[in-house]
MARZAKE-330642 format. One record per residue: residue number from 1; x, y, z of N, C-alpha, C, O in turn. Coordinates in steps of 0.1 Angstrom, whole numbers. Layout:
<rs>
   seq   neast   nnorth     nup   caeast   canorth    caup   ceast   cnorth     cup   oeast   onorth     oup
   NUM       X        Y       Z        X         Y       Z       X        Y       Z       X        Y       Z
...
</rs>
This chain:
<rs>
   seq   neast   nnorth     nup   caeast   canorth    caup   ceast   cnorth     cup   oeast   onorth     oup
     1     145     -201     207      146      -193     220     141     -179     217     146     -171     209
     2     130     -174     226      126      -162     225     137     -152     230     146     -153     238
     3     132     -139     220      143      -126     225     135     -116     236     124     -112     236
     4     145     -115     242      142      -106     253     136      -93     249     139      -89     238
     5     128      -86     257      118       -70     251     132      -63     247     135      -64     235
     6     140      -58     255      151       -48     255     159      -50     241     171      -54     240
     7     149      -48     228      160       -51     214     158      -34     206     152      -23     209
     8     166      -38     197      168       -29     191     163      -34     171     167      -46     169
     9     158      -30     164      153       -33     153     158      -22     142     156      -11     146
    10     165      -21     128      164       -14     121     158      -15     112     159      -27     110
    11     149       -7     100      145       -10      91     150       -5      82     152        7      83
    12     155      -11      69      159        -3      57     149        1      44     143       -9      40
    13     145       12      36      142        11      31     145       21      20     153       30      22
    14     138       17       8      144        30      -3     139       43      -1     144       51      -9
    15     130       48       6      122        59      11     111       58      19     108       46      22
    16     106       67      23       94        66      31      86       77      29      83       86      37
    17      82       73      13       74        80       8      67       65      -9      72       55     -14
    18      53       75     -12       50        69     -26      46       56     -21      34       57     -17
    19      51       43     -21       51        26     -23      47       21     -11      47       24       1
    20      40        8     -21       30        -1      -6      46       -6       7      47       -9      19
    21      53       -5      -1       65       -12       7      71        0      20      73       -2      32
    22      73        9      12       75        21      21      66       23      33      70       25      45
    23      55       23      27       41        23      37      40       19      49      38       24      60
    24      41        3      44       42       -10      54      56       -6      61      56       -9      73
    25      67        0      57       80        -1      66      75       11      77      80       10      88
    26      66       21      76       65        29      77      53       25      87      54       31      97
    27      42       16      87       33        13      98      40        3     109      35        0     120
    28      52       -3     103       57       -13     113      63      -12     119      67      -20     126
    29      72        6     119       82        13     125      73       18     137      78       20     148
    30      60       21     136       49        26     142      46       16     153      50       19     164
    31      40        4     151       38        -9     157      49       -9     168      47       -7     180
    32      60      -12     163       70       -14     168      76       -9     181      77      -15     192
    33      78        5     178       80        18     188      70       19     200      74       23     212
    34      52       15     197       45        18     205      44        4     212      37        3     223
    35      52       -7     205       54       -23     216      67      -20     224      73      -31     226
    36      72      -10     229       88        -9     235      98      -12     233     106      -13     242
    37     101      -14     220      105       -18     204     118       -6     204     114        4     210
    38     127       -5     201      139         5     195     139        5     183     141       -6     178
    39     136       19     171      133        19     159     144       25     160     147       32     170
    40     151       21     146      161        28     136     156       24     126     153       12     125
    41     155       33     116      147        36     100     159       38      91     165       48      94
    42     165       33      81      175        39      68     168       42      56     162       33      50
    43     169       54      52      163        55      37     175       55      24     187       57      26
    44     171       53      17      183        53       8     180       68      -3     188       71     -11
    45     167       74       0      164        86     -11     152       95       1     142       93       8
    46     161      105      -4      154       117       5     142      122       5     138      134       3
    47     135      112       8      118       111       6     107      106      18     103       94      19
    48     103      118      26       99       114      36      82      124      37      80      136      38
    49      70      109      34       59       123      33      51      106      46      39      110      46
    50      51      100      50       44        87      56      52       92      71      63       95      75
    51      38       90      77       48        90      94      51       82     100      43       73     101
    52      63       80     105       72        69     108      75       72     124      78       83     129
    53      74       60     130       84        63     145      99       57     140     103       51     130
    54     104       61     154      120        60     157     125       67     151     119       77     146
    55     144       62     151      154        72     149     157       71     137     154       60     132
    56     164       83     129      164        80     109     177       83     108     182       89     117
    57     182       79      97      190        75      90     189       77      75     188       68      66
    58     190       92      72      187        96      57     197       95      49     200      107      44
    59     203       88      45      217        87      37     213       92      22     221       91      14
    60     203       98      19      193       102       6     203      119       5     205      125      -5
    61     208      124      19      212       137      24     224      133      20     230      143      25
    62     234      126      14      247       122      15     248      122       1     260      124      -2
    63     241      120      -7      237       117     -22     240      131     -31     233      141     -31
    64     253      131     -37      256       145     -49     247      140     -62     240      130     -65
    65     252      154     -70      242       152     -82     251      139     -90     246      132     -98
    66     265      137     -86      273       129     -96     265      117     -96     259      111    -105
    67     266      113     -84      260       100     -75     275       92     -82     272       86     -93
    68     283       92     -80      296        87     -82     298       77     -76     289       72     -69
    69     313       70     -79      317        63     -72     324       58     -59     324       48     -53
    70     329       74     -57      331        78     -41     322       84     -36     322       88     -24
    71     312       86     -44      299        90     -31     288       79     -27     282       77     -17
    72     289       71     -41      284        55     -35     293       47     -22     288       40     -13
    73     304       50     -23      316        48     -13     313       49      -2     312       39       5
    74     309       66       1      306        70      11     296       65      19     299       61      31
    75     283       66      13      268        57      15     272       46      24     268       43      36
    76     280       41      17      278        24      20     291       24      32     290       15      41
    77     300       31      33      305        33      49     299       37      59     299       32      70
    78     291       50      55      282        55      66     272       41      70     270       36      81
    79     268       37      63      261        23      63     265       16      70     258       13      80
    80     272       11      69      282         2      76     289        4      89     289       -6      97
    81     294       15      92      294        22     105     281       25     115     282       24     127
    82     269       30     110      259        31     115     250       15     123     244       14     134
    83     253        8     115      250        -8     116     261      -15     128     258      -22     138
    84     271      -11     125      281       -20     136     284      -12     148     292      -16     156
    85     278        4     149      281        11     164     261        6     170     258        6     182
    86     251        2     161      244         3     171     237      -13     175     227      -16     183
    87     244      -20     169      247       -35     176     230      -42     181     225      -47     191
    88     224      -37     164      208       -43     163     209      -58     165     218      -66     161
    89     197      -60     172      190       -77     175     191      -78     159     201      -83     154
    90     181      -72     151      177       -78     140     172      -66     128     164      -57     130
    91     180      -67     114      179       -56     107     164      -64      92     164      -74      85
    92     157      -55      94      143       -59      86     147      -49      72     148      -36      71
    93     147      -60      60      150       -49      44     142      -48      35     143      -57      27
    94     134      -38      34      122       -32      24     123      -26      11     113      -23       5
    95     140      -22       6      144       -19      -4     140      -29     -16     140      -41     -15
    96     138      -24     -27      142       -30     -42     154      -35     -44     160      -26     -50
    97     162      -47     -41      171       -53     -44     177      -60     -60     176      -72     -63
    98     182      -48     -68      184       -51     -81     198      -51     -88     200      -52    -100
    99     206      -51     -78      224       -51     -82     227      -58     -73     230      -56     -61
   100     227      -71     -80      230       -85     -70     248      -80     -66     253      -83     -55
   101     253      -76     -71      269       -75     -67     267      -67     -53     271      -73     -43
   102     262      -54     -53      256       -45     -45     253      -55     -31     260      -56     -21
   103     243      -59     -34      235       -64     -26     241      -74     -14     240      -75      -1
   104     249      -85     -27      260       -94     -21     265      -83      -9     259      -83       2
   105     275      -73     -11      286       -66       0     275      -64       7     281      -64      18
   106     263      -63      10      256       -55      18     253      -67      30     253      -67      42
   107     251      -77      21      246       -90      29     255      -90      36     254      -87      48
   108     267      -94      31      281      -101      37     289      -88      48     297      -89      58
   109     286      -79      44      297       -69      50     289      -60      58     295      -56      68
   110     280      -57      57      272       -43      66     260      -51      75     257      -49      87
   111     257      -57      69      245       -63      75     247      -73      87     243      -84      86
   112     251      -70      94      256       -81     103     252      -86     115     259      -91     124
   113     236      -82     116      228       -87     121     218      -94     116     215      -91     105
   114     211     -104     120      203      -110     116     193     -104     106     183      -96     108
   115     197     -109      96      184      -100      86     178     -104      77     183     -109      68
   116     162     -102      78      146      -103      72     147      -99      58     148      -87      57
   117     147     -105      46      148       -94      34     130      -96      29     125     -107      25
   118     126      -84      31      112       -89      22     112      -84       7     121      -79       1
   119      97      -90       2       97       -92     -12      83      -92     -15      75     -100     -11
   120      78      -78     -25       67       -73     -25      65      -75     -36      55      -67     -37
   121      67      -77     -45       63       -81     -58      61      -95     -64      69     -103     -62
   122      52      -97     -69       55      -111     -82      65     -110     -90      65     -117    -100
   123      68     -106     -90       82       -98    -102      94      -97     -96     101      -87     -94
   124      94     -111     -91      107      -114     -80     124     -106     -84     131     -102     -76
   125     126     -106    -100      136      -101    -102     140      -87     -99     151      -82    -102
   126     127      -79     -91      131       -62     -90     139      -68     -71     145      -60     -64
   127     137      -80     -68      146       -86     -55     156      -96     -53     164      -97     -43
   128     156     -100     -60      163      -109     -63     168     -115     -78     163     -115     -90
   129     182     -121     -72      184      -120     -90     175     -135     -94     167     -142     -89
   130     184     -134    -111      177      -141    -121     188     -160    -116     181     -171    -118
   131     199     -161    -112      207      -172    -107     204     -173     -99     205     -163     -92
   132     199     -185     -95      193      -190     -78     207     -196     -73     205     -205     -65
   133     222     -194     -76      229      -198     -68     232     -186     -62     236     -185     -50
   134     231     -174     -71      233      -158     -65     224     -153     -56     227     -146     -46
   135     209     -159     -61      202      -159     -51     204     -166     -33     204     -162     -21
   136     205     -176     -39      210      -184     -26     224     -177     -20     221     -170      -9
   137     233     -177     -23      243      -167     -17     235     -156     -11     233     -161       0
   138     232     -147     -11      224      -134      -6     218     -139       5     222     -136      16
   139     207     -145       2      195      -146      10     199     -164      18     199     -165      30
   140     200     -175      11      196      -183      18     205     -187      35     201     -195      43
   141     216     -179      38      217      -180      55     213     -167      58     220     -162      67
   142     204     -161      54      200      -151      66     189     -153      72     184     -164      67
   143     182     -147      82      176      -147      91     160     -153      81     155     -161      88
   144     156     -152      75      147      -154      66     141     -142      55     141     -130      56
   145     137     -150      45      127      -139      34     117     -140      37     112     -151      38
   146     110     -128      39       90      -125      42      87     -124      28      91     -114      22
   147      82     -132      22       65      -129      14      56     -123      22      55     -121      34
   148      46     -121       6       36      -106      12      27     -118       8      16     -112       9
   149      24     -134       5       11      -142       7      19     -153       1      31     -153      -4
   150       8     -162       2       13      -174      -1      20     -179     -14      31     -184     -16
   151       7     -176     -26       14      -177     -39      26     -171     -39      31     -173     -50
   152      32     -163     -32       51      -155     -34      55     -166     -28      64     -172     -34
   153      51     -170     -19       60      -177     -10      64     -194     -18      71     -203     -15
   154      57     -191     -25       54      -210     -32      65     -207     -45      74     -214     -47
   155      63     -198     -51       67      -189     -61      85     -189     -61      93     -194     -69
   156      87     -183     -49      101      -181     -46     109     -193     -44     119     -196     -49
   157     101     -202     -33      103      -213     -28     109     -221     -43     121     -224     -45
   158      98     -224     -52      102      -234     -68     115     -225     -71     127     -229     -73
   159     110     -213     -73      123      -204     -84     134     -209     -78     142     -215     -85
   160     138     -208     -66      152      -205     -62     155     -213     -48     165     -211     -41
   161     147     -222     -46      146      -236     -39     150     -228     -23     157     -235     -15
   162     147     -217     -20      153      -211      -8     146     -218       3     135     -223      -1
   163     149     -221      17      142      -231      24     136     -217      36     126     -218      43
   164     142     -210      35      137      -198      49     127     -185      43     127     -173      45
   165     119     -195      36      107      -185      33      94     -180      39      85     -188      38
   166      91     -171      45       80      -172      55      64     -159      44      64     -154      33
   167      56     -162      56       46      -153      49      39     -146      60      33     -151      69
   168      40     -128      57       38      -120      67      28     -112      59      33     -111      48
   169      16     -106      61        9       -98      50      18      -82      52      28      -81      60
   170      13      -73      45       14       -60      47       8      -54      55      -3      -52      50
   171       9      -47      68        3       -44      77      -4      -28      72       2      -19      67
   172     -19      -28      75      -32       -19      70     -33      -10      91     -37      -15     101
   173     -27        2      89      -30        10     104     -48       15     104     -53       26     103
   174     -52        6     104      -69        11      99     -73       20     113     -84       26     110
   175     -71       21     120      -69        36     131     -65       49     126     -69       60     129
   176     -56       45     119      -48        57     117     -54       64     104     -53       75     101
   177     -61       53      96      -68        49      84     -80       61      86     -83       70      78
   178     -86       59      97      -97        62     104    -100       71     109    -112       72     111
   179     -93       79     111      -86        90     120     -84      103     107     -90      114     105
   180     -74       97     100      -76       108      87     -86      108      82     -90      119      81
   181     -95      100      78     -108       102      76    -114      118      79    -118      125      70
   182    -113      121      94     -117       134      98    -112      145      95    -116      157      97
   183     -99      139      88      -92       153      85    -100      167      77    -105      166      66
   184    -100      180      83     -107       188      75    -106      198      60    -102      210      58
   185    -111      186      52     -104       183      36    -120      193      25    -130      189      19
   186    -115      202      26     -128       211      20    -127      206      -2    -135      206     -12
   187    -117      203       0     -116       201     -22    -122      188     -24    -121      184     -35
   188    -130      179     -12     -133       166     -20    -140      167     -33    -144      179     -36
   189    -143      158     -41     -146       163     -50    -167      162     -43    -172      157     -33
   190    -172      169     -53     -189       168     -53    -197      157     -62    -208      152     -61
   191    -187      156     -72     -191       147     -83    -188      131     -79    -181      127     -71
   192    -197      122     -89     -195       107     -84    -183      104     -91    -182      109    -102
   193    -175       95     -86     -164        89     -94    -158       78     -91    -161       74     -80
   194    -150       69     -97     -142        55     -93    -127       62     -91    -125       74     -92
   195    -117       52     -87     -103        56     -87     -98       46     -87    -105       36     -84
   196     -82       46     -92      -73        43     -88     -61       50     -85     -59       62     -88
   197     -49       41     -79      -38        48     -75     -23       43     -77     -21       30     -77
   198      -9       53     -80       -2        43     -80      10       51     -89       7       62     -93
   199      21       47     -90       30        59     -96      29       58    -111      25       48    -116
   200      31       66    -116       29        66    -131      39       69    -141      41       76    -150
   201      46       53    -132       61        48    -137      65       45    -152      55       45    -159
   202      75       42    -158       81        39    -170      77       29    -170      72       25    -181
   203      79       18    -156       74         1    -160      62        0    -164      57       -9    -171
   204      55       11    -159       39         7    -167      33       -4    -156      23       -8    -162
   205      34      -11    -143       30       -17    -139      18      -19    -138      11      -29    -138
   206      13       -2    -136       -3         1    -135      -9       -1    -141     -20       -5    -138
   207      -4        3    -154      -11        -2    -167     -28        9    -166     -40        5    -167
   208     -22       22    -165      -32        31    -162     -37       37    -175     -47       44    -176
   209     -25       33    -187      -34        43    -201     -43       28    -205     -53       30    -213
   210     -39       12    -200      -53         9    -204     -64        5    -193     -71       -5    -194
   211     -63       16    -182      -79        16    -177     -82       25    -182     -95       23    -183
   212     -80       36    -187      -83        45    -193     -92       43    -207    -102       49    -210
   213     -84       34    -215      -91        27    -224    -104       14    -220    -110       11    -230
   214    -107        9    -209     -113         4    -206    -125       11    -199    -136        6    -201
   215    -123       21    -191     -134        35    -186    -138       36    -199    -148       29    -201
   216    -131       44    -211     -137        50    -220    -151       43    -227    -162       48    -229
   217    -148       32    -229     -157        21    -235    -168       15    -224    -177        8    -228
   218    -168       18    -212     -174        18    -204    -187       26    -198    -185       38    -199
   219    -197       24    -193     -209        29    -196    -207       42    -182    -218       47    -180
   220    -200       46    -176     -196        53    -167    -193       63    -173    -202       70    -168
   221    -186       71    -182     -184        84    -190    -201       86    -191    -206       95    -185
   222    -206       80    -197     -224        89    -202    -228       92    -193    -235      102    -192
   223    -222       83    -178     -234        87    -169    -230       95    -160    -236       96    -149
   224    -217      104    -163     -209       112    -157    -206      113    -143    -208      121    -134
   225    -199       94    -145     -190        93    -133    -175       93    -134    -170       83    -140
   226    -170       98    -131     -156       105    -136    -146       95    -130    -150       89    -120
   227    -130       93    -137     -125        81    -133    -112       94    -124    -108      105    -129
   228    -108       89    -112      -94        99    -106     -81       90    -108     -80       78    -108
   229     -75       95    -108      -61        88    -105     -49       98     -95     -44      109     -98
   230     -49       90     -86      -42        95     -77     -27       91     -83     -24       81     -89
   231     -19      100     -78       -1        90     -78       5      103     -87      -3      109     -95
   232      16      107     -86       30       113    -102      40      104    -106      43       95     -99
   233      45      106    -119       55       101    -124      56      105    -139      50      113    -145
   234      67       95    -144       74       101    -158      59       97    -168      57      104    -178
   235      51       90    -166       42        87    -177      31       99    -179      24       98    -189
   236      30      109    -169       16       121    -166      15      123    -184       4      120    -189
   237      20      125    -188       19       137    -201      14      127    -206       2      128    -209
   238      20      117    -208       17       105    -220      -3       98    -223     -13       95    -230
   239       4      101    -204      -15        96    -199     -26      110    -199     -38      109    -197
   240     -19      122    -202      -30       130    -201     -32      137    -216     -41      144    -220
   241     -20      131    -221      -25       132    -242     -32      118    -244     -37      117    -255
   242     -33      110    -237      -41        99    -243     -58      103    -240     -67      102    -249
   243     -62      109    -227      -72       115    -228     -77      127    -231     -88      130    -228
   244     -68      135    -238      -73       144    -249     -75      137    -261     -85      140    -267
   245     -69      128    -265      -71       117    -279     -87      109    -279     -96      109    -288
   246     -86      104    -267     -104       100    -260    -113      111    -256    -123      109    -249
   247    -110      120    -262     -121       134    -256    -127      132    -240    -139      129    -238
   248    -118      133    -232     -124       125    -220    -116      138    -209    -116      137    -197
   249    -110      147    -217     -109       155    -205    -117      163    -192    -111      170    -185
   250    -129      160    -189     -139       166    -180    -142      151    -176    -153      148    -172
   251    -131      140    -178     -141       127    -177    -125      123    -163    -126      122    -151
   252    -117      122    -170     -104       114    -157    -102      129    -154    -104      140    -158
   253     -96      122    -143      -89       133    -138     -80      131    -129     -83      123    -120
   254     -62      139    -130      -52       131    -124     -49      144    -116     -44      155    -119
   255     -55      137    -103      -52       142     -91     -38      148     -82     -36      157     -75
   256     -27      136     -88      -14       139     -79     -14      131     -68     -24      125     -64
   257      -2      132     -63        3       127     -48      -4      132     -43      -8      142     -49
   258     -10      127     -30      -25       132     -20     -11      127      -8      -3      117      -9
   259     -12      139       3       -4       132      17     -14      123      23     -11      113      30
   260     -28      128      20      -41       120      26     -48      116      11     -53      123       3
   261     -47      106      10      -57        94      -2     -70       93       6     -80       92       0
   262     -69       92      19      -83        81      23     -90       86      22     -99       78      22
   263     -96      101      23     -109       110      21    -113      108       6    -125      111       4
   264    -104      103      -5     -107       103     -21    -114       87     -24    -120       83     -34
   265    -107       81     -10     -111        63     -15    -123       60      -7    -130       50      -9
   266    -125       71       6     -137        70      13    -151       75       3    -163       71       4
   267    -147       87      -7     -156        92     -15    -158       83     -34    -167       83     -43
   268    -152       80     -33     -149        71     -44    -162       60     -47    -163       54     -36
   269    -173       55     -55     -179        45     -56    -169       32     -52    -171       23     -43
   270    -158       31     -62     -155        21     -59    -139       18     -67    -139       23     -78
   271    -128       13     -64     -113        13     -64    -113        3     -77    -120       -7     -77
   272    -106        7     -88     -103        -1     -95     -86       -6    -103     -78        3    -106
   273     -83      -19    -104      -69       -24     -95     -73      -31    -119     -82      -37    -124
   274     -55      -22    -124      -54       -28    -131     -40      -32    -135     -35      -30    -147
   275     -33      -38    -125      -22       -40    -123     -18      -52    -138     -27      -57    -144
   276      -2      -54    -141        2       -62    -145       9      -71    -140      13      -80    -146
   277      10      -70    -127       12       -76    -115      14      -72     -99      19      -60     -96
   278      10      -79     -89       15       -72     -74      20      -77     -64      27      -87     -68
   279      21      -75     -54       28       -87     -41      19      -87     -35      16      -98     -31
   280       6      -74     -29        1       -73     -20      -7      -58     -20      -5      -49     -12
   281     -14      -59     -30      -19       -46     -35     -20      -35     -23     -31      -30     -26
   282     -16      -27     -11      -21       -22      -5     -33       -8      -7     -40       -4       2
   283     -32       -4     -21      -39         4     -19     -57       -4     -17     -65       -4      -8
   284     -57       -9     -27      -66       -18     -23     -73      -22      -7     -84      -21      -4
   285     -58      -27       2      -66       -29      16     -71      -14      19     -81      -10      25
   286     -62       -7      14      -65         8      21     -79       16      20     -84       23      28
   287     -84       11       5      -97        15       2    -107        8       7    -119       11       6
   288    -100       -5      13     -114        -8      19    -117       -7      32    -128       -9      37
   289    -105       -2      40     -104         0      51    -115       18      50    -120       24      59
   290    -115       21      40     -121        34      37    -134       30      36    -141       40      33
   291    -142       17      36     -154        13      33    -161       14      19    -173       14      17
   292    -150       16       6     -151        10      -8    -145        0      -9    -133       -3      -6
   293    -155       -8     -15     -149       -22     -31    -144      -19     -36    -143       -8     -39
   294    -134      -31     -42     -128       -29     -51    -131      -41     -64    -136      -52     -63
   295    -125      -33     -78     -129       -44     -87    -116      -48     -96    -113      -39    -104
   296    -107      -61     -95      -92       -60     -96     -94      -74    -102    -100      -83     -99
   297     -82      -69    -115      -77       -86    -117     -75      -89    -108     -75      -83     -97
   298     -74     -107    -112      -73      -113     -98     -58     -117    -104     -59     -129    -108
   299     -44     -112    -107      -31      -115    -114     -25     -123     -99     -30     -126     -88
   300     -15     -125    -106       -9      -137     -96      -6     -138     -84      -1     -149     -79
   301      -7     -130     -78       -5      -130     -62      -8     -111     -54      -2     -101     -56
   302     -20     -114     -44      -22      -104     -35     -38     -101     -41     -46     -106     -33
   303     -45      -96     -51      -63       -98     -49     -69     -111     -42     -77     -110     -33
   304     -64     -121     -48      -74      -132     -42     -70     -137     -25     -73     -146     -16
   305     -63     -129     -26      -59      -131      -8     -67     -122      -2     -67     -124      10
   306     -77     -107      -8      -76       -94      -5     -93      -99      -5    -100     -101       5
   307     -97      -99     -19     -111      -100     -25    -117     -113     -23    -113     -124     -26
   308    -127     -110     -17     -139      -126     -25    -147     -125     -32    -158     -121     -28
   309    -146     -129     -43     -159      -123     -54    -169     -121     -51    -175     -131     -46
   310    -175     -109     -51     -191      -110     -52    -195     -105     -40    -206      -99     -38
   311    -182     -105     -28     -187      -101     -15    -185      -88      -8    -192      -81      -1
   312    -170      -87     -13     -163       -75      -9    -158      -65     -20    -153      -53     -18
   313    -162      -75     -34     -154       -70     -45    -158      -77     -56    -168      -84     -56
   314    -148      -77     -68     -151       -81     -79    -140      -88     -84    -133      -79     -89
   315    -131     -107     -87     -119      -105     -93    -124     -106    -106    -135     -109    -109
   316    -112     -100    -113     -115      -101    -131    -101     -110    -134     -90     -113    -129
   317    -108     -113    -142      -97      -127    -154     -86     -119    -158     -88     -109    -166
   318     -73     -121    -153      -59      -114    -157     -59     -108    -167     -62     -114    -177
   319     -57      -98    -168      -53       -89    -182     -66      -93    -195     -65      -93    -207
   320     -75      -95    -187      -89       -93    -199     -95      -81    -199    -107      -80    -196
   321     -89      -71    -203      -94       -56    -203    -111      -57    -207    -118      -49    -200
   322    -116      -65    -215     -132       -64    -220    -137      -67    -205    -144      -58    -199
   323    -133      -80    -200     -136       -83    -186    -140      -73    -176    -149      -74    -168
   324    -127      -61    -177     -126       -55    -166    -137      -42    -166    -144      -38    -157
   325    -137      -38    -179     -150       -28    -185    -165      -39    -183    -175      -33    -178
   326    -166      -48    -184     -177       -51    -180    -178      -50    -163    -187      -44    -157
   327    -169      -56    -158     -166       -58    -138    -168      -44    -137    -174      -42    -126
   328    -165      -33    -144     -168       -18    -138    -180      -14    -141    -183       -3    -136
   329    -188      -20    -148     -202       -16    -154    -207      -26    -147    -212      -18    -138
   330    -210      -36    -144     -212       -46    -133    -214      -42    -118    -224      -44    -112
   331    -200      -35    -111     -201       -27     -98    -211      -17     -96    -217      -14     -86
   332    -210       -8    -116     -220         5    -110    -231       -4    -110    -234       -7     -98
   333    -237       -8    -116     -255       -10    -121    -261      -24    -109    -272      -27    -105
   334    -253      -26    -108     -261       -39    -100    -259      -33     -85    -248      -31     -81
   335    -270      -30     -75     -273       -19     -67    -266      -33     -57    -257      -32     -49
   336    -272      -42     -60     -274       -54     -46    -259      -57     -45    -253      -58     -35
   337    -254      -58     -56     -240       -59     -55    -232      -55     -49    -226      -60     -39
   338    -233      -40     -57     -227       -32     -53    -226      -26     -34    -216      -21     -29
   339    -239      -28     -28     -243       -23      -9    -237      -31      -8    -227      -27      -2
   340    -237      -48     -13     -232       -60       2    -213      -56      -2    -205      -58       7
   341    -211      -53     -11     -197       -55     -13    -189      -42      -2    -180      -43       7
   342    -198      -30      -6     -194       -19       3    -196      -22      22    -188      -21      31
   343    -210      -28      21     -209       -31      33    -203      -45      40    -206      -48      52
   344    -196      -51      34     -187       -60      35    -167      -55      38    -159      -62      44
   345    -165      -42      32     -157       -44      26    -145      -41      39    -135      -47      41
   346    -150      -28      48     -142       -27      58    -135      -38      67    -123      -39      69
   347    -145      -47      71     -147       -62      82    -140      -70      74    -134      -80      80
   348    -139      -69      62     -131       -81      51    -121      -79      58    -119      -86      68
   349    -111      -68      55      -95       -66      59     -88      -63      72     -77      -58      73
   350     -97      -68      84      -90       -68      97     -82      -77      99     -74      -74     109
   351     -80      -87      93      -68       -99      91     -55      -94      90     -45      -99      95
   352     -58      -75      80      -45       -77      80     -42      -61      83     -36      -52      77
   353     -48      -63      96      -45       -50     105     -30      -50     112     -22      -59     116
   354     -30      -38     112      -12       -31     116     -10      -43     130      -1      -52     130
   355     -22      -41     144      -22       -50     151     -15      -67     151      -6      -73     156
   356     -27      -69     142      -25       -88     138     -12      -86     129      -4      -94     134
   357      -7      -81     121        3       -83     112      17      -82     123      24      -92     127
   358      18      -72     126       26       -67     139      33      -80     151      44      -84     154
   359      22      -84     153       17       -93     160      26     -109     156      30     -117     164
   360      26     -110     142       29      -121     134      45     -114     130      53     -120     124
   361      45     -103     133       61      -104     133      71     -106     144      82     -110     142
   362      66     -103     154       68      -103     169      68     -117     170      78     -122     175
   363      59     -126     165       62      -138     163      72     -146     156      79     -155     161
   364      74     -141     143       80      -141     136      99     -138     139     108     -143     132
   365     101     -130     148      110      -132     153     114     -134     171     122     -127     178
   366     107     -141     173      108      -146     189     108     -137     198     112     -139     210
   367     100     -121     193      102      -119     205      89     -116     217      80     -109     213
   368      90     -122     230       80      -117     237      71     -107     235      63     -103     243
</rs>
């Protein structure tokens, strides 16, 4: 039975800032609002640089330095009160779910509207736990789990036999994509360069000191095309002594958080993805929505849904770093390659525009 227009939607998330997940909560809060949609947004960390519609919910503002046990207390009543005075159709959850105990009260006690838990990673356990009966408890009577593509959704389905698995991509605002473009950004750089982007976390997921190692050995330093890295985190020092160690200081260069990335991925030759795993690489759609290729393992779930070899892009063989130094020496020098991929690469990712994605959630939950 479809739902009537007149609903109300909340979204939860750990910020709305940094992460493809954030991003996406943050383009579908957007979607939403301008479909006649009622947005309520929750952040769990006082982190807001992505523009979002509707009404917020910063519990990040409630947070002491203790972060105690009566101030976790507190959180999770305001929580819980906020949830049962505004009597949502359907609550959609974009957080990192990593304290199954946590998470349990949250399911069972606050959540008490129908609710979506998504799951952006291949690395299911930063969402769910490692016991699929704990898992099942949590998730399997709720409203359904979104995957970010199919291999998650097959993925989850085996691990934890959950039967209400669905698959929604991550929605790309290529308007809005589009739009910043014009923004008037005088520091681009003048010089030619590649990029990637991404926090430059403890987990290492980016696995950014070995593209680093893979640029160096790469025919790109002689010919002084400079590698950027967009993103901060605890790893900067570690990654910017490893390129004093490579004499490569006039060669990378780490940029920082950009509020606007797309003028760097619009100027960029071309994006390079050296993940150790993803759900749904967005920066990737983002860069090509900027009209750069990208050249990306193809790891277990989100490039090969993104890239077609040869057309839009380049996959490389998982974690074959030699591979990936060739695929980057491969993108610069082969000219023919390199135009059809660029001129391919925009028209590739309208599949998984804010619109059509939007579109498939509106479907996705019955409503008109």
């Amino acid at each position: 039975m479809e739902q009537p227009r007149n609903i109300k939607i909340c979204l939860v998330g750990d910020m709305l800032s940094s992460g493809g997940a954030e991003k996406a909560h943050a383009a579908l809060s957007r979607y939403l609002a301008a479909n006649n949609i009622e947005v309520h947004n929750v952040i769990v960390q006082d982190r807001i640089t992505y523009n979002y519609s509707g009404k917020l919910l910063n519990l990040g503002l409630e947070k002491d330095a203790a972060n105690g046990f009566l101030n976790k207390f507190k959180r999770f009543n305001i929580l819980q009160r906020y949830i049962k005075q505004n009597h949502f159709n359907f609550i959609i959850d974009f957080r990192i779910r990593r304290k199954p105990l946590q998470d349990w009260l949250i399911a069972n006690f606050v959540f008490t509207a129908p609710t979506i838990y998504t799951v952006h990673s291949s690395n299911i356990e930063w969402y769910m736990p490692k016991q699929s009966w704990l898992t099942q408890a949590i998730y399997g009577k709720s409203y359904g789990v979104v995957a970010l593509n199919y291999a998650l959704k097959e993925y989850i389905e085996q691990r934890h036999n959950l039967k209400n698995v669905a698959v929604i991509y991550n929605p790309i605002d290529i308007p809005y994509i589009q739009k910043r473009l014009h923004d008037d950004i005088t520091s681009t750089p003048a010089f030619e360069y590649i990029m990637a982007a991404g926090r430059l976390s403890e987990d290492n997921v980016k696995q950014f000191d070995k593209l680093i190692e893979a640029y160096a050995v790469s025919l790109l330093p002689e010919n002084n095309v400079k590698l950027m890295i967009l993103g901060e985190g605890v790893q900067r020092d570690l990654l910017e002594q490893l390129v004093i160690e490579k004499n490569l200081q006039d060669k990378i260069i780490f940029a920082g958080f950009m509020e606007n990335p797309y003028v760097y991925m619009r100027d960029a030759l071309f994006y390079v993805l050296s993940s150790k795993f993803e759900g749904m690489p967005m920066v990737v759609m983002e860069s090509m929505a900027c009209g750069t290729p990208a050249v990306a393992f193809n790891c277990f779930s989100g490039p090969s849904e993104i890239i077609e070899d040869g057309i839009n892009g380049l996959l490389i063989k998982d974690q074959d770093f030699k591979e990936l130094t060739a695929g980057i020496n491969r993108m610069y020098l082969d000219n023919d390659l390199y135009s059809l991929c660029k001129a391919n690469a925009t028209a590739s990712i309208k599949k998984f525009s804010v619109e059509n994605v939007g579109q498939a959630w509106l479907d996705y939950l019955k409503i008109k």
